[in-house]
NUVEX-205119 format. One record per residue (C-alpha): residue in three letters; x, y, z. Coordinates in Angstrom, 2 decimals. Example, Ala and Ser with C-alpha at 12.3 -4.5 7.8 and 13.67 -1.06 7.14 Angstrom:
2
+------+---------+---------+---------+
: resn :    east :   north :      up :
+------+---------+---------+---------+
:  ALA :   12.30 :   -4.50 :    7.80 :
:  SER :   13.67 :   -1.06 :    7.14 :
+------+---------+---------+---------+
This chain:
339
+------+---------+---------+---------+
: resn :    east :   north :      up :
+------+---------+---------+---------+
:  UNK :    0.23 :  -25.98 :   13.81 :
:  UNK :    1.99 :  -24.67 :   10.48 :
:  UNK :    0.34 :  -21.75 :   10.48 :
:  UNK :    1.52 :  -21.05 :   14.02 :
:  UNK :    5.29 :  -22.18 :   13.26 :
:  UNK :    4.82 :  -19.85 :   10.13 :
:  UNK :    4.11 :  -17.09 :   12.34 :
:  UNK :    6.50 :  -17.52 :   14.96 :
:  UNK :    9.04 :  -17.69 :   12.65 :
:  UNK :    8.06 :  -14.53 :   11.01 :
:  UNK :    7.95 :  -12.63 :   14.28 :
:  UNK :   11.49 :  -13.98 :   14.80 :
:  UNK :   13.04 :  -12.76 :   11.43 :
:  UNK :   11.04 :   -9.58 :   12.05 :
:  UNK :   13.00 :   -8.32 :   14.73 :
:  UNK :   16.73 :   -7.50 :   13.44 :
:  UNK :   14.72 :   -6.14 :    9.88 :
:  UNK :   12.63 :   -3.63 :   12.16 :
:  UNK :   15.64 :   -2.62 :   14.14 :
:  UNK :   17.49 :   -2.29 :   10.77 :
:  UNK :   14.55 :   -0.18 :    9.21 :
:  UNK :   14.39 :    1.61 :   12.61 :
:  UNK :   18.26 :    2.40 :   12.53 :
:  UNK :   18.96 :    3.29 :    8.82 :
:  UNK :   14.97 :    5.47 :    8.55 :
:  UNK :   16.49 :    7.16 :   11.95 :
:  UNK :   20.42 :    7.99 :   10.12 :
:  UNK :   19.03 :    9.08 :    6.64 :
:  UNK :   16.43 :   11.60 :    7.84 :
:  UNK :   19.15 :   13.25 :    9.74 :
:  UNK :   21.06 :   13.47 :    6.71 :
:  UNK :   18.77 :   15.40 :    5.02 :
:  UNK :   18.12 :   19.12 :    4.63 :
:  UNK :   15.32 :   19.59 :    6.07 :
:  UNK :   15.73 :   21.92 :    9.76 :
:  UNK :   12.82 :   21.01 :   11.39 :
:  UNK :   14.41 :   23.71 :   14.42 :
:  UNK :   13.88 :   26.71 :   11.41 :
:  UNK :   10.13 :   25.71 :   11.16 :
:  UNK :    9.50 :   25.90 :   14.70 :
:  UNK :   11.26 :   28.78 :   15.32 :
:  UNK :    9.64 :   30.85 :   12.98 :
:  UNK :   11.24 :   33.99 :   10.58 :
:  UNK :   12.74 :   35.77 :   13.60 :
:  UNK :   13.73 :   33.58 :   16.11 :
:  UNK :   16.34 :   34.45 :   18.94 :
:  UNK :   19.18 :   32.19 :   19.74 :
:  UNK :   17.35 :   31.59 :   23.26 :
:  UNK :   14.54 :   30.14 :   21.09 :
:  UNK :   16.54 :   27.81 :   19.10 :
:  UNK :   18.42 :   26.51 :   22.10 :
:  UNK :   14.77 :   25.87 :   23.64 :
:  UNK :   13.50 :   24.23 :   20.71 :
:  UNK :   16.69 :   21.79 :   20.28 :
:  UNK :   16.38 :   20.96 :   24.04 :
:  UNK :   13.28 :   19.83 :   23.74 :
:  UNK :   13.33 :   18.10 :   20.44 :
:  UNK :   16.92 :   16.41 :   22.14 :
:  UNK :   18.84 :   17.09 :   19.07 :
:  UNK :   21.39 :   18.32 :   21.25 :
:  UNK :   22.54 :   14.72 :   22.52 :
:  UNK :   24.85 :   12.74 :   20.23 :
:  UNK :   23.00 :   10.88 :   17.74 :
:  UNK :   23.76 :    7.33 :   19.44 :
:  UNK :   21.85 :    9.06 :   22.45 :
:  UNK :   18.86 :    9.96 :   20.86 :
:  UNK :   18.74 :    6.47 :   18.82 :
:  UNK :   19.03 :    4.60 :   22.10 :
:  UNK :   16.27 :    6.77 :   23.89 :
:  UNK :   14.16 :    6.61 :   20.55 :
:  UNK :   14.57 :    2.55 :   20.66 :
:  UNK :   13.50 :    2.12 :   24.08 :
:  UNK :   10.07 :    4.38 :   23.49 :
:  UNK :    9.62 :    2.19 :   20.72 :
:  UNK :    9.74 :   -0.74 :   22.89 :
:  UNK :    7.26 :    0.37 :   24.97 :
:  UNK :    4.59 :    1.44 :   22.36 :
:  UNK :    5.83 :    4.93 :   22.35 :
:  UNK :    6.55 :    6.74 :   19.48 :
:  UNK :    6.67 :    9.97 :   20.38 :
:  UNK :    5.34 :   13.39 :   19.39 :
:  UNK :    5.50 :   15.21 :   16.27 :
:  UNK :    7.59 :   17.78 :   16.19 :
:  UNK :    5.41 :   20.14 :   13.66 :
:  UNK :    1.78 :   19.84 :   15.64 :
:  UNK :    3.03 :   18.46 :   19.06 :
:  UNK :    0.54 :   15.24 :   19.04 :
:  UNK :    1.04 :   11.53 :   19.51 :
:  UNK :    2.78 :   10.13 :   16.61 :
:  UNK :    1.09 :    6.92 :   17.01 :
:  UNK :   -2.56 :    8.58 :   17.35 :
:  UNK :   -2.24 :   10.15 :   14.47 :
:  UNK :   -0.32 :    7.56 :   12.70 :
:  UNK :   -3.91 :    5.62 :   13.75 :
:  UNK :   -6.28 :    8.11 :   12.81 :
:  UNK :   -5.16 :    7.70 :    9.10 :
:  UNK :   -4.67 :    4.41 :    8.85 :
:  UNK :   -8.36 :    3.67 :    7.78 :
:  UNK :   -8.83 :    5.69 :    4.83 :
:  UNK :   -5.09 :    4.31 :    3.09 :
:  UNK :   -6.34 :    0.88 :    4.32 :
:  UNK :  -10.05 :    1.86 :    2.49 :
:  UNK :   -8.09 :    3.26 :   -0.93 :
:  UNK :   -5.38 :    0.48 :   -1.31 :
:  UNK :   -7.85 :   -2.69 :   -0.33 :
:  UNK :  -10.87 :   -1.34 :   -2.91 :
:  UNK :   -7.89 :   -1.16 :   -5.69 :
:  UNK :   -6.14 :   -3.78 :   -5.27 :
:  UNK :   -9.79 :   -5.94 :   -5.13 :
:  UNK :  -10.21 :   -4.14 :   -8.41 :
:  UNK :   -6.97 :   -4.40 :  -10.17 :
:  UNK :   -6.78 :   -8.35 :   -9.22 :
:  UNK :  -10.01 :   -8.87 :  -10.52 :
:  UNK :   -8.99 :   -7.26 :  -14.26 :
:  UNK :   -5.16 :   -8.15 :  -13.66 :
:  UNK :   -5.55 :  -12.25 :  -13.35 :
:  UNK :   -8.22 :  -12.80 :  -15.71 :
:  UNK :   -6.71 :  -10.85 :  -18.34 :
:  UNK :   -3.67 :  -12.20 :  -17.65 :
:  UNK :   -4.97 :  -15.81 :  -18.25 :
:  UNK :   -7.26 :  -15.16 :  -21.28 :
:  UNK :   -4.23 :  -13.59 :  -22.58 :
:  UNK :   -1.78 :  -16.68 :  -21.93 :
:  UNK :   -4.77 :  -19.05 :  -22.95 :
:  UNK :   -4.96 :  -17.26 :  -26.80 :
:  UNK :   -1.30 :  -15.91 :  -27.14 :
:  UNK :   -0.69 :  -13.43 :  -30.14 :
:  UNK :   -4.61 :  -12.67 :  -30.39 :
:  UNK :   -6.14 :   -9.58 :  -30.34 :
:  UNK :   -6.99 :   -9.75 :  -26.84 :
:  UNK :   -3.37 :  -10.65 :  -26.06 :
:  UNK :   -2.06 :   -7.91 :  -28.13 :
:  UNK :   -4.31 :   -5.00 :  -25.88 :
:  UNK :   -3.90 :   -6.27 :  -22.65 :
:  UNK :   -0.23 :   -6.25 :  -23.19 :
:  UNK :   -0.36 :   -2.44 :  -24.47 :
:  UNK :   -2.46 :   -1.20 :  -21.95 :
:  UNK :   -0.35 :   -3.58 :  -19.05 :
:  UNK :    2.90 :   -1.28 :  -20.70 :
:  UNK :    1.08 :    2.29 :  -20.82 :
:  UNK :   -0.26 :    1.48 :  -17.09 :
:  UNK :    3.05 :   -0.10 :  -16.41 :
:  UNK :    5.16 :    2.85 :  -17.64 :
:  UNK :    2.97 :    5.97 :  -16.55 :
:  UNK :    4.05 :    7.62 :  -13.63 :
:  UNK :    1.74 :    7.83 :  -10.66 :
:  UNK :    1.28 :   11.36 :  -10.46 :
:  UNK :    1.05 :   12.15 :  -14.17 :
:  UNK :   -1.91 :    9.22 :  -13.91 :
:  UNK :   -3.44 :   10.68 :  -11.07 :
:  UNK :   -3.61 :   14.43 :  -12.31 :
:  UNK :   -5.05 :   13.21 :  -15.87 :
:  UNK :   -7.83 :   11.50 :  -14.39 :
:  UNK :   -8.74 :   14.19 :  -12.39 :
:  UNK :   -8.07 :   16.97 :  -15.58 :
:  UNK :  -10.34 :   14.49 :  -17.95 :
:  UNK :  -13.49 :   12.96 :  -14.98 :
:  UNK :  -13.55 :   16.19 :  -13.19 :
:  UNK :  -12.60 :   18.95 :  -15.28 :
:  UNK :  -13.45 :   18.34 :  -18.72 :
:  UNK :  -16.60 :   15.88 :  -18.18 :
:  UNK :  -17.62 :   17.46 :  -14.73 :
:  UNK :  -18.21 :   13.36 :  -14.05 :
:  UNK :  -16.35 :   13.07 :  -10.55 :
:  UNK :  -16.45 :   15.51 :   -7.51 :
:  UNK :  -13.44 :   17.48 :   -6.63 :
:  UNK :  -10.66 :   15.72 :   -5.38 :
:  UNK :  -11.09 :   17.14 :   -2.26 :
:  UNK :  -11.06 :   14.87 :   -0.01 :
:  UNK :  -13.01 :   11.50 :    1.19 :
:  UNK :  -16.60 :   13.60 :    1.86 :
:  UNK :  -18.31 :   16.56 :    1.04 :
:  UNK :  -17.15 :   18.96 :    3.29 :
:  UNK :  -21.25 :   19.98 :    4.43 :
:  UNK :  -21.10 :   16.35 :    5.50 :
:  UNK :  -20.70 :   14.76 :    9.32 :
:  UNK :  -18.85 :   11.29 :    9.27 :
:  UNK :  -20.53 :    8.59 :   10.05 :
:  UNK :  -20.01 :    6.59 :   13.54 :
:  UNK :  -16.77 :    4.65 :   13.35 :
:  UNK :  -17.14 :    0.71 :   12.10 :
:  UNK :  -14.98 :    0.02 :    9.65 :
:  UNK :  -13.22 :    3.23 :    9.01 :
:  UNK :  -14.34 :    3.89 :    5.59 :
:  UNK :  -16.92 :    6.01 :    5.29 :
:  UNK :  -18.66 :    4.44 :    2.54 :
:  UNK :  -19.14 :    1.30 :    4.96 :
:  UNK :  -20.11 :    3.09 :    7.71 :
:  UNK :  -22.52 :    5.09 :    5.90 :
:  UNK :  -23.78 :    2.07 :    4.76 :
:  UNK :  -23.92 :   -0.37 :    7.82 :
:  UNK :  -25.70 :    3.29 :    9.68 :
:  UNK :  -27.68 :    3.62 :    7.01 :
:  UNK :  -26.45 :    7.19 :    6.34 :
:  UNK :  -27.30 :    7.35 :    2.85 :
:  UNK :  -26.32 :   10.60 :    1.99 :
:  UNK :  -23.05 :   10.27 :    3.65 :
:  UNK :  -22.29 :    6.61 :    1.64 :
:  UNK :  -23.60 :    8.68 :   -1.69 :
:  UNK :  -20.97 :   11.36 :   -1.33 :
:  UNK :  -18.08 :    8.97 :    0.18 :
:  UNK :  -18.43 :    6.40 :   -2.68 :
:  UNK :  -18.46 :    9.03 :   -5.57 :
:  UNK :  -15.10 :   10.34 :   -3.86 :
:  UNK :  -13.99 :    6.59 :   -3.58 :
:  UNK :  -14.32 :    6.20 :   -7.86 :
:  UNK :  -11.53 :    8.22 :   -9.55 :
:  UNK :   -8.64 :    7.25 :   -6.61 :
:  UNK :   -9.60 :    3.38 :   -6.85 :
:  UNK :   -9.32 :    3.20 :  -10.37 :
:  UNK :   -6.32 :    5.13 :  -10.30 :
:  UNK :   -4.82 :    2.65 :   -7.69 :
:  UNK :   -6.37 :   -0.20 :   -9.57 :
:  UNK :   -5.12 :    0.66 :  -12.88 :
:  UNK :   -1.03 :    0.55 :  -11.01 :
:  UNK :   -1.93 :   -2.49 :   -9.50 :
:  UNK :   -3.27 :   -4.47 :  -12.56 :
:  UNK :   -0.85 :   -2.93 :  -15.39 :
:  UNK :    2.01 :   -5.58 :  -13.76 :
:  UNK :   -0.35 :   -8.18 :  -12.77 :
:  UNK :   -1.52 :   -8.32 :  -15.95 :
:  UNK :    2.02 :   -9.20 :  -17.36 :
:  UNK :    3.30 :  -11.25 :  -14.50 :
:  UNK :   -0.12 :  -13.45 :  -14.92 :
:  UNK :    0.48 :  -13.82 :  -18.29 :
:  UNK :    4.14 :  -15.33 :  -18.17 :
:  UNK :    3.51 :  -17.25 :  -15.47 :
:  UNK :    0.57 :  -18.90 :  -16.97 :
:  UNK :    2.73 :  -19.16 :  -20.49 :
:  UNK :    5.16 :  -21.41 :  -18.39 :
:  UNK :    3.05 :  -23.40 :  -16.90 :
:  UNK :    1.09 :  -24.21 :  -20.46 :
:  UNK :    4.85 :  -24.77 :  -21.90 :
:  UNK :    5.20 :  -27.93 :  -19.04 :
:  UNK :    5.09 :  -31.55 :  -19.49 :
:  UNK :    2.10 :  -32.42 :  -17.35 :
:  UNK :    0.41 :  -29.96 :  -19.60 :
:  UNK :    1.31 :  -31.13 :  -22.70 :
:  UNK :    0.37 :  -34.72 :  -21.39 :
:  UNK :   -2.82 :  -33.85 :  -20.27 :
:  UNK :   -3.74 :  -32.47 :  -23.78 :
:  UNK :   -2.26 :  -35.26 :  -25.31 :
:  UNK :   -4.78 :  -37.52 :  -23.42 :
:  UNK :   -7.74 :  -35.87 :  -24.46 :
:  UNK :   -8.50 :  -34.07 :  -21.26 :
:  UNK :  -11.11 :  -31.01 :  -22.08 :
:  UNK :   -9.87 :  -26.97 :  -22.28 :
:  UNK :  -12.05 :  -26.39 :  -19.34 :
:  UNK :  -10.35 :  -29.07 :  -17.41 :
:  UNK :   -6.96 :  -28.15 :  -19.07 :
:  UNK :   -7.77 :  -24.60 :  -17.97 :
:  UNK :   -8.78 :  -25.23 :  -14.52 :
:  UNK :   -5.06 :  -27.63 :  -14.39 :
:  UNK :   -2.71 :  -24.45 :  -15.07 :
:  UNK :   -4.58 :  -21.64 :  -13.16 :
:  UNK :   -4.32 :  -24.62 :  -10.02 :
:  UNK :   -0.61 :  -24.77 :  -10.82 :
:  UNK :   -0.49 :  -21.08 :  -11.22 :
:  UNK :   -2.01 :  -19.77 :   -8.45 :
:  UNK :    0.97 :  -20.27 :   -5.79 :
:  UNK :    3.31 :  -17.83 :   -7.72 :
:  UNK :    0.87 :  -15.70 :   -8.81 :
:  UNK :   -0.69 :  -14.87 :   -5.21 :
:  UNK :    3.14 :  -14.35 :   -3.93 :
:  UNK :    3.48 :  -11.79 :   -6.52 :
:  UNK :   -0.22 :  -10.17 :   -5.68 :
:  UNK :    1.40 :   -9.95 :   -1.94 :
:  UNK :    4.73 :   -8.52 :   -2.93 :
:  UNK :    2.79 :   -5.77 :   -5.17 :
:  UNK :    0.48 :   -4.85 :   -2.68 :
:  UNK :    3.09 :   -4.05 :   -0.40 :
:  UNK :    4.46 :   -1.55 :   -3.25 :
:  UNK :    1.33 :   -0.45 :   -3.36 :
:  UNK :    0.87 :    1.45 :   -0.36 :
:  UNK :    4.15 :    3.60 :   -1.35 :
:  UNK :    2.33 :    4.22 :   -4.27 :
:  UNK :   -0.76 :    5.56 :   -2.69 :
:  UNK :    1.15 :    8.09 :   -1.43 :
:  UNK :    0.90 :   10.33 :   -4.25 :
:  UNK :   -2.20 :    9.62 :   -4.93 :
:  UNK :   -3.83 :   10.45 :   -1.43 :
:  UNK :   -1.70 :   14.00 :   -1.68 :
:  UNK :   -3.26 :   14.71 :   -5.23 :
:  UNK :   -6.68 :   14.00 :   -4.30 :
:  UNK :   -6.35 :   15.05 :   -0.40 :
:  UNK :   -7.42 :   12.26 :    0.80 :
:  UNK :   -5.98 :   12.41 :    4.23 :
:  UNK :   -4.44 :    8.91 :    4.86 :
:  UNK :   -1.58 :    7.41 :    6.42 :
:  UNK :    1.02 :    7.42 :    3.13 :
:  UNK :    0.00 :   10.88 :    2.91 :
:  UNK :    0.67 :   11.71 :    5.97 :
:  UNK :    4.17 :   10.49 :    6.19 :
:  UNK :    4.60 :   11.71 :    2.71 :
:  UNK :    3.79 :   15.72 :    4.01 :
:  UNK :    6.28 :   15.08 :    7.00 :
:  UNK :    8.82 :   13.70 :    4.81 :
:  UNK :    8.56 :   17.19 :    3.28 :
:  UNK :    8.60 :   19.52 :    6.17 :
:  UNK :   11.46 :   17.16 :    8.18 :
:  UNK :    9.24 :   16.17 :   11.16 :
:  UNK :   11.52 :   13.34 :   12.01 :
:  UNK :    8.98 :   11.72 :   14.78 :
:  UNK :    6.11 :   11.08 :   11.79 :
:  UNK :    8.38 :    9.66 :    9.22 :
:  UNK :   10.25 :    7.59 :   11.78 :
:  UNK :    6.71 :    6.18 :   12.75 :
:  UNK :    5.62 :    6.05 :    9.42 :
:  UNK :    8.07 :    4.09 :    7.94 :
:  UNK :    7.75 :    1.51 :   11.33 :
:  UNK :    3.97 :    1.73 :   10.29 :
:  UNK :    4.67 :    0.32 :    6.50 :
:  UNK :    7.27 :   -2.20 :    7.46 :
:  UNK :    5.11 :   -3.74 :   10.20 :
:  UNK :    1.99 :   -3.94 :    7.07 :
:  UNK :    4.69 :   -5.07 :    4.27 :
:  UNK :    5.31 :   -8.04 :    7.09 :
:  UNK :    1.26 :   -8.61 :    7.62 :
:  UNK :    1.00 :   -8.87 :    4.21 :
:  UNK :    3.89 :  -11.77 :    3.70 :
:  UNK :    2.69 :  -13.48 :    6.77 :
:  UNK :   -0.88 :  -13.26 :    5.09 :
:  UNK :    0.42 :  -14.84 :    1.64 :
:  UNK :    2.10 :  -17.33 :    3.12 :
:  UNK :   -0.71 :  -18.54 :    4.87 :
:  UNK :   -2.98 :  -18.61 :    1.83 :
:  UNK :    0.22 :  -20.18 :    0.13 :
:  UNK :   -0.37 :  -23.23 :    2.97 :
:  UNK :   -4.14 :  -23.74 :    2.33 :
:  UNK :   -3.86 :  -23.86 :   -1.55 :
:  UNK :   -0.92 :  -25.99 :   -1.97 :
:  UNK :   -0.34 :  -28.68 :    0.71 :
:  UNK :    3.69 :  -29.40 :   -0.50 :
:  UNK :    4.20 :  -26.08 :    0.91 :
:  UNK :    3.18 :  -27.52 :    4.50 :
:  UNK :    6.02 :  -30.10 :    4.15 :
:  UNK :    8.89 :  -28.48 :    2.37 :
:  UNK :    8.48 :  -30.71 :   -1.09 :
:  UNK :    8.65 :  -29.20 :   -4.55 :
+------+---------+---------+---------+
């Protein structure tokens, strides 16, 4: 029954935030430069063609006009076409989602799993020499911009050391996907048993994961460590090594007491996360959703990025909803509003 409350409440307070993400995505993209009317129209158009294109695209109504009309398609599961390719935003918006959902999930597994340990070992033997790296790298990781990281690991693993394939997508191009399962072709391939197709899909998968992983851990890494740090500097700490208890059970005592503000901050970085994989699907073409709504952010197709953005406030809201939940199982005050 708490979970269910949980949700309904969330549902409730997601409302007036998607209408306000609906409204101000719908204002600022209109503010912009981009003409998507120019790009339709071509080098030469005629004014007859321009009037036909902004008839059809309804950027002739006032704006209220075409925010009311776009709110009631949205109601009804309907978000339109796209103005640059003429398809169903929300196919499309759907055909994507997979492979962003296949590059954030395998990096964020992979940056938690460096991230919290490091971040513990590091709290655990403060001023060390493992404390001392992990707190470099965490800065360089931290500090480095997304696309300089991205190009760099493709300049050193694929151009220098010929290690990694060309960024050139999720498969070989001579390659069929598998059979939908999962979405990511490395599962599929597997579960079909199409070897050749989970070869080439998982040596694509490498260089982008560790990319993502490597912007997901760097602030893990730090955020573990101070959180861990406080929770060694409390009383009940200090009392339980006063009594004698072992490190191991000492240990196991702050990474219980840890683990409620540490998996909040996991949730609220992974929702960062998928704005970040937006650069990083366009460098290595990978042909997901961020990128996606990243292109049509470029070329002004107002339809995509208004979907889009709906798209990653609807998963920033799955996410909370998820961390709350696992909040509830791991720490039972939660259930009754104590501290």
């Amino acid at each position: 029954m708490d979970v269910v409350r949980l949700l309904v409440r969330r549902a409730l307070l997601a409302l007036p935030v998607l209408f306000g993400v609906l409204l101000l995505t719908f204002l600022l993209i209109r503010m912009g430069n981009n003409d998507p009317v120019g790009l339709l129209a071509g080098p030469t158009p005629t004014d007859a063609d321009i009037e036909r294109i902004i008839a059809k695209l309804k950027l002739d109504l006032p704006v209220w006009r075409q925010f009311w009309e776009f709110i009631v398609l949205v109601v009804q599961g309907d978000l339109g076409y796209s103005w640059l390719s003429d398809r169903p935003v929300t196919g499309e918006l759907l055909l994507r989602l997979p492979a962003t959902i296949e590059l954030v999930m395998f990096g964020a597994i992979l940056g938690a799993a460096i991230g919290i340990p490091s971040g513990l070992i590091a709290a655990f033997r403060p001023n060390r020499w493992f404390d001392q790296v992990s707190r470099v790298v965490s800065l360089l990781g931290f500090g480095m911009p997304t696309l300089f990281l991205g190009l760099a690991a493709i300049f050193v693993f694929f151009f220098l050391l010929e290690w990694a394939p060309p960024p050139m997508g999720r498969l070989d191009l001579v390659l069929n996907p598998p059979p939908l399962i999962t979405g990511s072709y490395f599962l599929d391939g597997m579960l079909h048993g199409d070897w050749q197709a989970a070869r080439s899909a998982g040596a694509r998968l490498i260089l982008p994961i560790c990319s993502v992983a490597l912007v997901f851990a760097a602030p893990l890494v730090k955020q573990t460590r101070a959180i861990a740090l406080d929770v060694l500097a409390s009383d009940y700490v200090r009392f339980a090594r006063a009594a004698g208890l072992p490190p191991s059970m000492v240990r196991r005592l702050v990474w219980r007491n840890s683990s409620v503000p540490i998996v909040t901050y996991v949730g609220i970085e992974l929702t960062a996360l998928f704005g970040a994989a937006a650069v990083l699907e366009l460098i290595f073409s990978w042909g997901g959703l961020s990128q996606f709504g990243l292109t049509a952010m470029l070329r002004g197709d107002f339809a995509v990025v208004q979907g889009y953005v709906l798209f990653m406030s609807l998963i920033a809201m799955a996410i909370f909803a998820i961390t709350d939940i696992v909040v509830l199982a791991i720490e039972p005050r939660a259930r009754t509003g104590q501290r």
